[in-house]
C-alpha positions as CSV (number, residue, x, y, z in Angstrom):
1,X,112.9,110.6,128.9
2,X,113.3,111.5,125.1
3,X,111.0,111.0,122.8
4,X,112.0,109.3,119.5
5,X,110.1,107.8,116.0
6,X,111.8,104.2,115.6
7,X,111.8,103.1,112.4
8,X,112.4,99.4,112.1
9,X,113.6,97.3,109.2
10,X,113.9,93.3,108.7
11,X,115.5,92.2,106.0
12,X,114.2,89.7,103.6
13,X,117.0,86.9,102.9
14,X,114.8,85.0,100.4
15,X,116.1,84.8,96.7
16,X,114.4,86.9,94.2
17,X,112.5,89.1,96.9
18,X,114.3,92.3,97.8
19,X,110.8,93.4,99.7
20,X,111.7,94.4,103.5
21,X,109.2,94.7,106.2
22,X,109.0,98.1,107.5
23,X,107.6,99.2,110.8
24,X,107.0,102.7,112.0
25,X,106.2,103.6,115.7
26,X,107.0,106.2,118.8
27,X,108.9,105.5,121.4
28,X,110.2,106.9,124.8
29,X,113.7,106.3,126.5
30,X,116.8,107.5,127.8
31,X,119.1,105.4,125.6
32,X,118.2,102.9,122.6
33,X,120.5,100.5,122.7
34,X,119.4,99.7,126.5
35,X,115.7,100.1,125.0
36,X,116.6,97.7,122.2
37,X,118.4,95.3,124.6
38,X,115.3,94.9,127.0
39,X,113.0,94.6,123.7
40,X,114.7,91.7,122.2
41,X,115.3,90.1,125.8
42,X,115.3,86.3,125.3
43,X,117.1,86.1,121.3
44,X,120.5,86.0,120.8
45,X,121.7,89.5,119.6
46,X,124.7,91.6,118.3
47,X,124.3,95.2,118.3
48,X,126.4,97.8,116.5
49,X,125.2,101.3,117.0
50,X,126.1,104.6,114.7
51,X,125.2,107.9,115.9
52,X,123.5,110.2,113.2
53,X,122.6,113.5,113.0
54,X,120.7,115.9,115.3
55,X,120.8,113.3,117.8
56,X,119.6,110.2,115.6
57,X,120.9,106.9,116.3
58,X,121.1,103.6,114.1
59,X,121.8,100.5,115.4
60,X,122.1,97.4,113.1
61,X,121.4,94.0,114.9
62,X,121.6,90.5,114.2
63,X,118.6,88.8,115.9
64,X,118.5,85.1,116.2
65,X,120.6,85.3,112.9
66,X,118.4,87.7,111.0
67,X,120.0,91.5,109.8
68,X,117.1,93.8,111.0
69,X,117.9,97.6,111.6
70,X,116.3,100.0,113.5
71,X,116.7,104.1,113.4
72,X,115.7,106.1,116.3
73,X,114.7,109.7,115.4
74,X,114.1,112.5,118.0
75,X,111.3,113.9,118.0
């Protein structure tokens, strides 16, 4: 299983606030999409993954209508 930093961003849709909250935590997996899917289990969700460098992965989603991204980093 690989080892990865996630890096997870919700956007704030509120006028006049362009603060996001920003979560930082280590994870292990074999594949973060799959990982995401089983996280959010339950919520409606549309995932669009882009591979980064070095093996890093983003994946936008759209949870229960809110843009939240998260970026998986090996460590």
């Amino acid at each position: 299983m690989a080892e990865y930093e996630l890096v997870h961003e919700i956007k704030n849709l509120c006028r006049n606030n362009q603060m996001r909250d920003i979560f930082f935590e280590e994870v292990e997996c074999d594949d973060p999409e799959t990982y995401l899917r089983n996280r959010l289990q339950g919520k409606q969700v549309e995932l669009t993954p882009e591979p980064g460098p070095e093996g890093a992965v983003t994946i936008h989603a759209l949870v229960d209508g809110m843009m939240e991204k998260y970026v998986f980093t090996p460590l």
